[in-house]
N, C-alpha and C positions, 0 to 999 in steps of 0.2 A: 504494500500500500504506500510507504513511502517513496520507494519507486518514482509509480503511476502518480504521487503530489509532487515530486522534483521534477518530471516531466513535463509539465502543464496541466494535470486532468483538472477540471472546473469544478466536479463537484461527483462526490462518490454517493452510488447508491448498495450499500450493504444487503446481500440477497442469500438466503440459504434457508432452506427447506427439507434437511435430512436430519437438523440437530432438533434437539431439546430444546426448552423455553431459557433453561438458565442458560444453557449452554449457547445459546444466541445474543440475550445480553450480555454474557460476558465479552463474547466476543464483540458485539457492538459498544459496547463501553472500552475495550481497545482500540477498538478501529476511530472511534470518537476525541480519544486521543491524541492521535496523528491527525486527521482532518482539522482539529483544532489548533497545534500546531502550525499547519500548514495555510490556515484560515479558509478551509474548503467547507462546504457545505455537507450532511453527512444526511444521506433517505436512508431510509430502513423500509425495502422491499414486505409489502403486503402487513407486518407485525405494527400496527396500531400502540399497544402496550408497549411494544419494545423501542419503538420511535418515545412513545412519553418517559419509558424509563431511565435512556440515556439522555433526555432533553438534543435528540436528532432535532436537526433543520428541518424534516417531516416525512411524509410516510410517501410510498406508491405504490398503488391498490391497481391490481386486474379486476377481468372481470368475473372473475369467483369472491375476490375478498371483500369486506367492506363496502358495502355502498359512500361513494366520492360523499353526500349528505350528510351520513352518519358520521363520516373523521371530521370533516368541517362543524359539525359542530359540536364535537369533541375537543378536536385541536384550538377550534377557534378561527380567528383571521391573520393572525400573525407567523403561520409554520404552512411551510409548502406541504402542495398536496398533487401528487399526479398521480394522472391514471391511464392504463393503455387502452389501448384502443384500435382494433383493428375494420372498423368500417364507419361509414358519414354518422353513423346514427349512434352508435358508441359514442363516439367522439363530441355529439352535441349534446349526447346524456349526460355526459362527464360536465362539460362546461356551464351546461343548465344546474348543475348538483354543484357547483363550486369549485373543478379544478383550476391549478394554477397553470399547469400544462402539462401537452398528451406526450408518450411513448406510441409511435404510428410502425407496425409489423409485426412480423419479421419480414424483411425485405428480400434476405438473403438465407437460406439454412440456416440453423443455428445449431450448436451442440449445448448451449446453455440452458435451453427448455425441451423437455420430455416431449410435448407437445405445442406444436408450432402450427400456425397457418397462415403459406403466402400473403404477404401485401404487394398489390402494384405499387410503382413510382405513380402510376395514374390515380389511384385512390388516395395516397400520400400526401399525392396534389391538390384532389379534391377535397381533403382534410383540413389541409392548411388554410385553402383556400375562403373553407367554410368557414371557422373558428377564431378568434378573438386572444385566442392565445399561443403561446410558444410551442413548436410544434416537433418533437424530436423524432428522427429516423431510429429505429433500434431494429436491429437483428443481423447477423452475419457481417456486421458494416468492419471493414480495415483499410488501410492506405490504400489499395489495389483497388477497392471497387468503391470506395468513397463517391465517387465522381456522380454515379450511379442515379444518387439523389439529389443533386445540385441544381435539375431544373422545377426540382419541387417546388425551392425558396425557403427549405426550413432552417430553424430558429442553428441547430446543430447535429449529431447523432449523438448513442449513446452505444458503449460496446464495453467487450467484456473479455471475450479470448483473444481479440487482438493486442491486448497489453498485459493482460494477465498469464497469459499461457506462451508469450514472447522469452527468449531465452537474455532478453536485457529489457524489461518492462518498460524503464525509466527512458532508454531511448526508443521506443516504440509509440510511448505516449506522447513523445517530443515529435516524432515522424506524423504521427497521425495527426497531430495537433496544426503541424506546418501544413498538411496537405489538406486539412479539414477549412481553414482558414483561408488557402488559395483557391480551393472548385466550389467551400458554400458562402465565404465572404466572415 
């Protein structure tokens, strides 16, 4: 993780789905450490509780967890809130229920999720298009095919094995970062 914050990453989203409850805070109460440190932003993927227990920058809910309503007015107005979204009608459920912004795919395979379903750059588009808010590309995105979504116009991407399964994270996130900056602006 510190790596991936020497590198440039903007803002980390903490995600695991095989441990225990404690064994997730804890580890987000380490991972909170570094991001603070580093002054990154730290989501805590779909855990609600486990966002409030480390005081995370805020959560991000698919569409199994949490209804986007429910955190919001949990969390309140002050703690980010995103949610994914794989089509127009997700994506405006989300922002009518109070997201701060969407995660749009997978774009590209991913081995991070058990279960994935294609998004076009064409619905991607029409996301952004639709929506009022920041619009992130997620799934299989790395330096090679970043380009991919560049005529979406979104906010950034968000990825996972392209820095973290890199055998130098830190210049990986430095690479992607310079290429993400040149084809999305």
């Amino acid at each position: 993780m510190d790596a991936a914050c020497r590198g440039g990453v903007d803002l980390i989203q903490l995600r695991e789905k095989t441990v225990s409850s404690r064994e997730y805070y804890k580890l987000a109460k380490s991972v909170k450490g570094i991001t603070d440190r580093y002054q990154r932003p730290l989501l805590i993927d779909d855990r609600l509780d486990v966002a409030q227990a480390v005081d995370a920058a805020g959560v991000h809910l698919g569409q199994t967890d949490l209804p986007v309503a429910v955190a919001r007015r949990i969390l309140g107005p002050d703690k980010l809130i995103g949610a994914t979204a794989k089509t127009l009608e997700q994506a405006q459920a989300a922002v009518a229920q109070g997201a701060d912004y969407l995660g749009v795919g997978a774009i590209f395979p991913t081995t991070t999720h058990v279960q994935t379903v294609h998004t076009s750059v064409a619905t991607l588009t029409a996301i952004r298009q639709a929506v009022p808010i920041p619009v992130y590309a997620i799934g299989g995105l790395n330096a090679t095919n970043v380009a991919a979504v560049a005529p979406a116009g979104v906010a950034g991407v968000a990825v996972v094995s392209a820095i973290m399964k890199a055998a130098d994270p830190e210049a990986a996130a430095r690479a992607l970062r310079q290429r993400v900056v040149t084809v999305i602006g």
